[in-house]
C-alpha positions as CSV (number, residue, x, y, z in Angstrom):
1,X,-29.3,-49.5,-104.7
2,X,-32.7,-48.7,-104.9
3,X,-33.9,-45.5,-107.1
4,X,-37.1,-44.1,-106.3
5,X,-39.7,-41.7,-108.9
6,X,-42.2,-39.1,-106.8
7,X,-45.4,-38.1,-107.7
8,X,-48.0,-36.2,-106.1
9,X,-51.3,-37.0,-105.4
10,X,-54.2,-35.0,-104.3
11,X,-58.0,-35.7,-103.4
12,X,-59.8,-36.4,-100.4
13,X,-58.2,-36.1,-97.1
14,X,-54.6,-36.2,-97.3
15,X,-55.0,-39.0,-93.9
16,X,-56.6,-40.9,-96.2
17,X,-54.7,-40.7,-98.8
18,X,-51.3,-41.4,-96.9
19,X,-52.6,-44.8,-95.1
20,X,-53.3,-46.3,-98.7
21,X,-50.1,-45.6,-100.3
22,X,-47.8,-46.3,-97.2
23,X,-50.0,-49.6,-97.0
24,X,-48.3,-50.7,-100.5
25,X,-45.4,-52.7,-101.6
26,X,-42.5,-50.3,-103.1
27,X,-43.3,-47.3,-101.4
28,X,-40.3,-45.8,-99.4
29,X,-41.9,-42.6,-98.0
30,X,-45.6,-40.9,-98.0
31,X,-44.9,-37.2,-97.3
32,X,-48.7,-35.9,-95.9
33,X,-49.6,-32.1,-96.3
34,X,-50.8,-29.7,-99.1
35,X,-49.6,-28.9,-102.5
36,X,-50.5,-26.1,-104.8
37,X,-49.7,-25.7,-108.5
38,X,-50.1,-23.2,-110.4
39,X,-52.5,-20.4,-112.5
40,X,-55.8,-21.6,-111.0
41,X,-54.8,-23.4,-108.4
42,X,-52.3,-22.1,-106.5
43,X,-54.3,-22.3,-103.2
44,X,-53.0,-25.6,-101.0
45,X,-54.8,-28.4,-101.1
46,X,-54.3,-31.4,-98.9
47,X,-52.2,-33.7,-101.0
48,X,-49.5,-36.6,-100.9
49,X,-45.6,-36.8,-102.2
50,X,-45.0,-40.5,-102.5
51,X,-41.7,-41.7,-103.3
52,X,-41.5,-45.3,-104.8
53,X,-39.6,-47.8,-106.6
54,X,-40.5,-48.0,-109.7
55,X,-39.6,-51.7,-110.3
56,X,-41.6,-53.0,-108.0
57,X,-45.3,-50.9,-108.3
58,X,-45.7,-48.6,-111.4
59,X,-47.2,-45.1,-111.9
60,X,-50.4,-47.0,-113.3
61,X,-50.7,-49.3,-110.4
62,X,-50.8,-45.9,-107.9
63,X,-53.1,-43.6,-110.5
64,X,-55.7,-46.5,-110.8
65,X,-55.5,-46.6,-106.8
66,X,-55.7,-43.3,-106.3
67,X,-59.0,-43.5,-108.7
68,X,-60.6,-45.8,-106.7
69,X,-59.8,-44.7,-103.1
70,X,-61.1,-40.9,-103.3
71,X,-63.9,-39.2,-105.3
72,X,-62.4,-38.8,-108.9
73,X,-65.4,-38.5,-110.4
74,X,-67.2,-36.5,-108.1
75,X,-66.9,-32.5,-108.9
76,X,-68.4,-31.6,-105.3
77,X,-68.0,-28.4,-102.9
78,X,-65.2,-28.9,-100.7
79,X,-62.6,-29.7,-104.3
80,X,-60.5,-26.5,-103.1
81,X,-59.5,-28.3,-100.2
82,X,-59.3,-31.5,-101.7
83,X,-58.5,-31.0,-105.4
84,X,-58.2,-34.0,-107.4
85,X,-55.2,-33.8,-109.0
86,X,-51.8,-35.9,-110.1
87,X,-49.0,-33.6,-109.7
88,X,-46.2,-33.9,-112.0
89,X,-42.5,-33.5,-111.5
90,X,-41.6,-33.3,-115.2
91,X,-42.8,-33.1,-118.5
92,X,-42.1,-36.6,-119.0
93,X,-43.8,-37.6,-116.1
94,X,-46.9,-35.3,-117.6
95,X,-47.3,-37.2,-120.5
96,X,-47.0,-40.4,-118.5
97,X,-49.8,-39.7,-116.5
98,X,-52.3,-38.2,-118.9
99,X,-51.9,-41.6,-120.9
100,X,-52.2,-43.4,-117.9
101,X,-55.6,-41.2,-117.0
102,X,-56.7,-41.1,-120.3
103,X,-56.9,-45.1,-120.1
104,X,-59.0,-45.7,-117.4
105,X,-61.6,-43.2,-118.2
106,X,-63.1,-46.0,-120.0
107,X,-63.4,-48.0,-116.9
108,X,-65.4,-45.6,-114.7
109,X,-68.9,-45.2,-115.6
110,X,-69.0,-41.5,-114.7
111,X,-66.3,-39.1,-115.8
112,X,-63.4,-38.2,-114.1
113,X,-62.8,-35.1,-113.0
114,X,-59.2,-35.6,-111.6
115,X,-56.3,-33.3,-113.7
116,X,-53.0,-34.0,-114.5
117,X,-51.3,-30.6,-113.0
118,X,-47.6,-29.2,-112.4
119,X,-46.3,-29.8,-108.9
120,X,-45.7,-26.1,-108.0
121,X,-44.9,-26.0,-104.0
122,X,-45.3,-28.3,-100.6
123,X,-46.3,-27.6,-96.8
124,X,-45.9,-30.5,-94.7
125,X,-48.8,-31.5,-92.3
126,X,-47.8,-30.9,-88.3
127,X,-45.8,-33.6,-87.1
128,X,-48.7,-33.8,-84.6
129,X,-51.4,-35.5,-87.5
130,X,-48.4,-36.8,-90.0
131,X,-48.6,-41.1,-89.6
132,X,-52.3,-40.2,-88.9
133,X,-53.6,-43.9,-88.7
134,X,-50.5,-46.1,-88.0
135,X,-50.7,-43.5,-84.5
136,X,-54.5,-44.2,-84.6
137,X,-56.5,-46.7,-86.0
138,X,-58.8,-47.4,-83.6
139,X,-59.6,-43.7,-83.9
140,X,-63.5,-43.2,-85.2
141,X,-62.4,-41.2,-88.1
142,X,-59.8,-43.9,-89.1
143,X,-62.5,-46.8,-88.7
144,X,-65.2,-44.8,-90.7
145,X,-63.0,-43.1,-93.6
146,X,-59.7,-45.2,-94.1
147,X,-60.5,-48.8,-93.2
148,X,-63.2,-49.0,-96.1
149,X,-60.2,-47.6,-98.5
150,X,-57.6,-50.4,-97.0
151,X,-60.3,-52.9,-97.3
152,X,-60.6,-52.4,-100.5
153,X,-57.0,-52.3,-101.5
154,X,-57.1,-55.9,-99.7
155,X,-60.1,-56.7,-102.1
156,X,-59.3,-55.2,-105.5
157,X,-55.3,-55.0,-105.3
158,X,-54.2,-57.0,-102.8
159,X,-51.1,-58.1,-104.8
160,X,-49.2,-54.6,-103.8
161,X,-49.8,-54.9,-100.3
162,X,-47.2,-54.7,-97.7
163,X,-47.2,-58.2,-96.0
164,X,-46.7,-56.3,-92.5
């Protein structure tokens, strides 16, 4: 029986953001929409749930690629709507993931801004935009935005890949 660990993840456009992780190797399920957490930042932001095994791709593996596929070091003007964030589930799962954060910050040359912050509540996209790019990916938006992010999953972690 498979046992699957969630974990939010929030930072650029949540189409984006679903496409890479439902493009890797141990991840059952990508729920797309907008998460909020709390004091501060209790507005929605657009935001992932992924469910995966951990045996088969660890927390690390899916904070270093959610590094590298969105703006984590960029503090820009539209961060309300796309906060970068890892939501937690526990406080175990907090200290897991500041570690993990506080380990790469030595491996980007400008700081990153992305916070480790308590999942607080979820609003699922329309069913209409869920699946974004596996319903369109020879849409212009797909083609611009999330095909530089998969080609560079093929490039830098190809080894977690989905073989389909």
């Amino acid at each position: 029986m498979n046992t699957y660990t969630k974990i939010a993840l929030g930072g650029g456009c949540h189409w984006c953001t679903e496409a890479v992780f439902q493009a890797l190797k141990g991840v059952a399920k990508v729920e797309q929409g907008y998460v909020a957490s709390v004091e501060e930042n209790t507005s929605f932001s657009e935001a992932v749930i992924i469910h995966f095994n951990e045996a088969v791709i660890g927390l690390s593996v899916l904070i270093e690629i959610h590094l590298h596929t969105h703006k984590s070091t960029s503090n820009h003007s539209m961060r309300d709507k796309y906060r970068s964030a890892i939501y937690y589930f526990s406080e175990v799962q907090k200290k897991k993931a500041t570690d993990i954060l506080n380990g790469f910050k030595n491996t980007f040359e400008e700081e990153i801004i992305t916070e480790v912050l308590p999942f607080s509540e979820f609003k699922a996209s329309r069913e209409a935009i869920q699946n974004y790019y596996k319903k369109n990916p020879e849409k212009p938006f797909c083609k611009q935005f999330i095909n530089p992010k998969l080609k560079l999953l093929v490039n830098k972690f190809s080894k977690h890949l989905n073989k389909n």
